[in-house]
C-alpha positions in Angstrom: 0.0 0.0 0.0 1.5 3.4 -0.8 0.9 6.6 1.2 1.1 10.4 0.3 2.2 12.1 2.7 2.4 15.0 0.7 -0.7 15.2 -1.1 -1.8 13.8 -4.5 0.3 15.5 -6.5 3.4 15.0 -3.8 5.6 11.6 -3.8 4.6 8.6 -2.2 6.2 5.6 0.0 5.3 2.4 -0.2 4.2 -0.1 -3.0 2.0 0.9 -6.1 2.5 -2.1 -8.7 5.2 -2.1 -9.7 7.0 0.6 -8.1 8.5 1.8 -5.1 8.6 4.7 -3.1 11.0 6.2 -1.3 12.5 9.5 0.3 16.7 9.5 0.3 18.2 12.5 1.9 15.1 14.7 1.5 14.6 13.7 -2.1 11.3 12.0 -3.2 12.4 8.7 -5.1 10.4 5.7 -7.2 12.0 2.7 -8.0 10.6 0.0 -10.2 10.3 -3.6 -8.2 13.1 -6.0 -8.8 11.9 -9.5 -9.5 14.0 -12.6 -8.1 14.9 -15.0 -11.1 15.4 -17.4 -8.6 13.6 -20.7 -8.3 11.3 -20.7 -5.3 12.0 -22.5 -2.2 10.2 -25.9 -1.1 9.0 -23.3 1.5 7.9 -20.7 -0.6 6.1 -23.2 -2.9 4.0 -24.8 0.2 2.9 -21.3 0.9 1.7 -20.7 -2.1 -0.1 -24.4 -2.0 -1.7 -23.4 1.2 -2.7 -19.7 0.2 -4.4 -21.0 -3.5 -5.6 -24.2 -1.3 -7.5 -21.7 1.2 -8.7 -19.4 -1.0 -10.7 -21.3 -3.5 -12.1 -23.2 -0.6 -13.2 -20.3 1.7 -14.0 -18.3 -1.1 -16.8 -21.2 -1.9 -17.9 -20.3 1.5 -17.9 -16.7 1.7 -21.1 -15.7 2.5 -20.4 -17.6 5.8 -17.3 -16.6 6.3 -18.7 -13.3 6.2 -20.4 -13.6 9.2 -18.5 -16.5 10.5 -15.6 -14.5 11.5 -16.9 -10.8 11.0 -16.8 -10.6 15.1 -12.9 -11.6 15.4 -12.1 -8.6 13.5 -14.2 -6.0 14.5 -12.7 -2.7 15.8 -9.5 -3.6 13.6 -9.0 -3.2 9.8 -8.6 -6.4 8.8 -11.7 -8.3 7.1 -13.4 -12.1 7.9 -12.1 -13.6 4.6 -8.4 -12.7 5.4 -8.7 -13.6 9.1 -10.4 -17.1 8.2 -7.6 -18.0 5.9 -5.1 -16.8 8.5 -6.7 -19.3 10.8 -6.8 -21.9 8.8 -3.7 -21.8 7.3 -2.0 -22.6 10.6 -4.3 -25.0 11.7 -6.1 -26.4 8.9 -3.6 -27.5 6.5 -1.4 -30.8 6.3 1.1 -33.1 4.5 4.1 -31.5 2.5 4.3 -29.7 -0.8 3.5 -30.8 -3.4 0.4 -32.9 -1.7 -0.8 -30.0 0.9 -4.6 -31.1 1.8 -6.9 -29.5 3.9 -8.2 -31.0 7.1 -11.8 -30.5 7.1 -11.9 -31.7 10.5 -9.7 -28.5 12.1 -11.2 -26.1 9.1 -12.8 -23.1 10.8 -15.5 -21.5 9.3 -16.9 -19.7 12.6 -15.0 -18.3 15.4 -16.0 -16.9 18.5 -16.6 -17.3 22.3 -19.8 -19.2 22.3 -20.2 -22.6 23.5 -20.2 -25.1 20.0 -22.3 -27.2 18.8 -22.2 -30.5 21.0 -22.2 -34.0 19.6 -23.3 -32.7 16.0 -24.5 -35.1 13.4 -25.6 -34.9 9.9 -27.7 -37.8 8.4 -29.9 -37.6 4.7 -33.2 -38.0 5.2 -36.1 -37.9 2.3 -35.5 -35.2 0.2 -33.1 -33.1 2.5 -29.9 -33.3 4.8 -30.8 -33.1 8.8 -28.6 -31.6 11.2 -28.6 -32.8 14.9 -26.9 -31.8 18.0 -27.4 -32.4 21.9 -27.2 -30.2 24.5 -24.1 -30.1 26.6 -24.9 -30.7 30.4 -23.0 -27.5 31.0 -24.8 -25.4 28.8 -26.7 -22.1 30.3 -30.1 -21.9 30.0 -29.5 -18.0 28.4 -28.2 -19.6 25.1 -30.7 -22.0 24.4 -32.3 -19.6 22.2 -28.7 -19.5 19.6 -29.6 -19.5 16.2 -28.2 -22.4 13.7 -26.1 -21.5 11.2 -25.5 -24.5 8.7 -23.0 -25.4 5.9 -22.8 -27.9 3.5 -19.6 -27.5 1.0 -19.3 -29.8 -2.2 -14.9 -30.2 -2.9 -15.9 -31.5 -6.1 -17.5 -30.6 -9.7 -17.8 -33.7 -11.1 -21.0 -34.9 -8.8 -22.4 -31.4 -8.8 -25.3 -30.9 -11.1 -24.4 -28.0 -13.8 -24.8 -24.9 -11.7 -21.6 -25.9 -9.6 -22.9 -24.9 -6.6 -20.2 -25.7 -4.1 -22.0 -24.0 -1.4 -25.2 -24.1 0.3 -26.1 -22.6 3.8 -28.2 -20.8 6.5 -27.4 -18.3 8.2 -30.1 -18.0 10.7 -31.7 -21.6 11.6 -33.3 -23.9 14.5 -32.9 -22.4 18.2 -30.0 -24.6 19.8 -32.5 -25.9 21.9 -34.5 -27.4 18.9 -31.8 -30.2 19.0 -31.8 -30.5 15.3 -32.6 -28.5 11.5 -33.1 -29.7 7.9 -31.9 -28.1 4.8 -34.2 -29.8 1.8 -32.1 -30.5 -1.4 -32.4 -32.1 -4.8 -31.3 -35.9 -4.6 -27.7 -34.6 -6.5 -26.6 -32.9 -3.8 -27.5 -35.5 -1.3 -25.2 -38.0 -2.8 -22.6 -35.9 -3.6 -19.2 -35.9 -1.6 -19.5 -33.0 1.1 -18.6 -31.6 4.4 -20.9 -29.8 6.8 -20.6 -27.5 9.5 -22.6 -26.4 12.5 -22.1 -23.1 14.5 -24.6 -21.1 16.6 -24.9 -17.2 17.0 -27.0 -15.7 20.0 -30.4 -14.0 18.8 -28.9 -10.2 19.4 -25.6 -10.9 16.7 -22.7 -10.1 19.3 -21.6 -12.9 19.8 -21.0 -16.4 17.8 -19.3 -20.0 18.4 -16.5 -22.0 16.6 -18.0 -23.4 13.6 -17.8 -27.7 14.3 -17.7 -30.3 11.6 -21.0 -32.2 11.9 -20.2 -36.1 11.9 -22.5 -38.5 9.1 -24.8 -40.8 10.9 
């Protein structure tokens, strides 16, 4: 990001494509960006596994992410998507470049201070996916009231139908204390590989749990 401290018609410091500015003994400077014609690193390569890893798969989910992680980073200036992917890229990732995966089990798509979803299942029932949960013996009787808020995410095209629809969620569902929600779908997506997550938000918005990966029944 560059700067002006001098106004728009001033220099700058900082990056701006690909140039760079600079002040050197009270001279205004730019720079063009040198690039390395070095082969990357083993390193540098699994970063860049992870990062394109992360992003096509939390960008499916963006709409939840949205909301899943707009709470960590309010009163700062950084934004859920680049938050969730920080997250995950330290937590959800695994194995070595070139074969980095992601561990759906430890992907985030939630985070917050609330108590999770306990014991969550996911079984197909006629014509839609049901979600269940139980209630945690230590759970307060002030949350019982949390709001759902369910994921399904498809990894792969070839058992989608043609609209590719790698996502499909809802924000605001069943009160915790329902014990369980359904999301009805066309028999494609019930068959189709996917992984789906549970989280709960109270009724007011301020405050939100971890996201958990429901288990199939």
């Amino acid at each position: 990001m560059a700067r002006l401290p001098k106004g728009l018609f001033g220099g700058f410091s900082g990056k701006l494509g690909d140039l760079v500015g600079y002040t050197r003994n009270g001279k205004d400077l730019v720079r063009t960006r040198g690039k390395s014609t070095k082969p990357a690193s083993i390193k540098q390569l699994a970063v860049r596994q992870k990062i394109s890893l992360l992003n096509t798969t939390l960008g499916a989910m963006l709409t939840v992410i949205n909301v899943g992680f707009k709470l960590t980073v309010k009163g700062t200036d950084k934004n859920p998507f680049n938050e969730a992917v920080s997250y995950n890229f330290k937590h959800a990732c695994q194995g070595g470049y070139p074969e980095i995966s992601i561990d759906y089990s430890k992907l985030l798509v939630s985070q917050g201070s609330l108590p999770p979803a306990f014991e969550a299942k996911v079984s197909i029932v006629p014509g839609a996916l049901e979600f269940s949960w139980a209630l945690d013996p230590e759970v307060h009787a002030n949350i019982l009231n949390d709001r759902a808020m369910l994921l399904i995410y498809y990894p792969d095209d070839e058992h989608l139908p043609a609209s590719n629809e790698h996502m499909i969620c809802v924000l605001v569902g069943a009160q915790r204390k329902a014990l369980k929600d359904v999301i009805e779908l066309p028999a494609a997506y019930l068959t189709a590989p996917m992984h789906c997550y549970i989280a709960f938000a109270a009724e007011d918005g301020n405050s939100i749990s971890n996201s958990v990966l429901a288990e199939p029944i």
